[in-house]
C-alpha positions in Angstrom: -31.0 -1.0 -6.3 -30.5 -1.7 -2.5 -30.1 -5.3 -2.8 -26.7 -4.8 -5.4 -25.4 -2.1 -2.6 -22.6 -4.4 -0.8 -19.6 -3.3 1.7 -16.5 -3.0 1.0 -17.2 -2.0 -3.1 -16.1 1.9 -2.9 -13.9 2.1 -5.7 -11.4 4.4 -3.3 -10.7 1.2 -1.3 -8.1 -0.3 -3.2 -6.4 3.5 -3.1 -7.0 3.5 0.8 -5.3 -0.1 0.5 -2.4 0.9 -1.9 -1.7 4.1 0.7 -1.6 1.5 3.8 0.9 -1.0 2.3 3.1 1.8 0.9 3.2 3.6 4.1 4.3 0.0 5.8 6.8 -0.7 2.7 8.4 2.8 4.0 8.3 2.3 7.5 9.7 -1.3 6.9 12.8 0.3 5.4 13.7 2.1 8.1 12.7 -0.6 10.9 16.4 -2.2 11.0 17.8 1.2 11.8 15.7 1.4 14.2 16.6 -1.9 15.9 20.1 -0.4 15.9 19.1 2.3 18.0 17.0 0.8 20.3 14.9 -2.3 20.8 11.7 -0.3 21.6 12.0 1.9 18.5 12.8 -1.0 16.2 9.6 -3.1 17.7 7.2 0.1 17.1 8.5 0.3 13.6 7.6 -3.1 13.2 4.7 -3.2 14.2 3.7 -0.1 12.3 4.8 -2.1 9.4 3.2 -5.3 9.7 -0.2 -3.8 11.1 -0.2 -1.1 8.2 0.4 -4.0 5.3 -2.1 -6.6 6.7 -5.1 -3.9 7.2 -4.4 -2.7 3.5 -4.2 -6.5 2.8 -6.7 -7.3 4.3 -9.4 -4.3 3.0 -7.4 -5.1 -0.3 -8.7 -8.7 -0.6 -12.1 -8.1 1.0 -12.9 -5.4 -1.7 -12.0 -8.1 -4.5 -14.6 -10.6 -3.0 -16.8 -8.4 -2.1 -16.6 -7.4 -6.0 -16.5 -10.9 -7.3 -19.5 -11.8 -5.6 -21.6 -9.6 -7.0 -21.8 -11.9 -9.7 -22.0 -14.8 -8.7 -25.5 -16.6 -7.6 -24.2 -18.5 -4.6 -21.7 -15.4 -3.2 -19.6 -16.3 0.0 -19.4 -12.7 1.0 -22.1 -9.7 0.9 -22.8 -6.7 3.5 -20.8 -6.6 6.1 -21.3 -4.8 9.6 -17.6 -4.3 9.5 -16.7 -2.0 6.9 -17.5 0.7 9.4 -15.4 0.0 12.4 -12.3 -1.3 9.7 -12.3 2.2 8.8 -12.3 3.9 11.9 -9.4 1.6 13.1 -7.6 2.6 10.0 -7.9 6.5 10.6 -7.0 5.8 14.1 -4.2 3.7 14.0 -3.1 6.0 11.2 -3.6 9.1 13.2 -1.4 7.7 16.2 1.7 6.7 13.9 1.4 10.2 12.1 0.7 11.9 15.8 4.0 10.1 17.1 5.8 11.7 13.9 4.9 15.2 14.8 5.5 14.6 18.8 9.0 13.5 17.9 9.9 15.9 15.8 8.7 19.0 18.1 8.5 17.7 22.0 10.7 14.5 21.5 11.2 11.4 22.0 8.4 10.2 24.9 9.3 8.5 27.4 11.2 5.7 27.1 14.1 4.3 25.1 18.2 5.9 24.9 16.7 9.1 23.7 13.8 9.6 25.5 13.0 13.7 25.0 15.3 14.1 22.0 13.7 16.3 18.9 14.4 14.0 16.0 15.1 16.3 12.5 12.4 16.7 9.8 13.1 14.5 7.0 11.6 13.7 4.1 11.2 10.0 4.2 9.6 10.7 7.3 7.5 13.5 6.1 6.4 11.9 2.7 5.4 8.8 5.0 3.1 10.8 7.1 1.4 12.2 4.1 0.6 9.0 2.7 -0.8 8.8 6.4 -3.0 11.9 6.6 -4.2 11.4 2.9 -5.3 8.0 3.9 -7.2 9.3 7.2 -8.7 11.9 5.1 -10.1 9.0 2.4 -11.3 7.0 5.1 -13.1 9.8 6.5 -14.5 10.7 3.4 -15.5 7.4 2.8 -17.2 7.0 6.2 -19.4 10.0 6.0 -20.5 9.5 2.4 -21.4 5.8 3.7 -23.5 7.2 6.6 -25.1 9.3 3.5 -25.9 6.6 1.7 -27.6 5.2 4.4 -30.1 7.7 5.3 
């Protein structure tokens, strides 16, 4: 039974991966109104964006080889060392976009750009974004401890 045990085959990964890449589909509709405001603002949105679709892409595609391979003889992939550590970047790089949400919306605006210690408004966009966020973080988590249970 251990040797059929591969990373990246939880069957939550491609909902983990569908919850990054919607999250950076949102944030990528706001990015240009972003821009408008403020260079810095539009840059952090896009980067959000791009780093949120390639991680889901990326844990996307690695779950379908991953999957593939166990049938095939001669498999190009198998464990990993990485599924791990992916995850934890995931819930953190989560957690600091859906942190920045909160901060904005009850301290302000930190530190630098045109309006710099503003309170941005609750919105839903912005709300319904973040909970994508926090529902992937809580996934991952749950995926990372029932890993370590697996292991022991």
């Amino acid at each position: 039974m251990t040797s059929r045990i591969q990373s990246f085959t939880d069957l939550r990964i491609p909902l983990a991966a569908g919850l990054s890449m919607l999250a950076a589909v949102l944030h990528g509709g706001v990015t240009g109104a972003h821009f408008e405001e403020w260079f810095g603002y539009g840059l952090f949105f896009l980067v959000a964006t791009a780093t949120q679709f390639v991680w889901g892409g990326f844990l996307l595609l690695r779950y379908f080889e991953t999957k593939a391979a166990q049938n095939d003889p001669f498999p190009r992939v198998g464990s990993s060392r990485l599924e791990v550590p992916y995850s934890w970047a995931g819930v953190l790089g989560n957690l600091l976009i859906a942190g920045m949400y909160f901060v904005t919306r009850t301290v302000g605006i930190p530190f630098f750009g045109p309006e710099a210690g503003e309170i941005e408004r609750w919105d839903a966009f912005g709300l319904i974004t973040t909970s994508l966020e926090l529902l992937l973080v809580a996934l991952l988590l749950l995926m990372i401890t029932g890993r370590r249970h697996q292991q022991t």
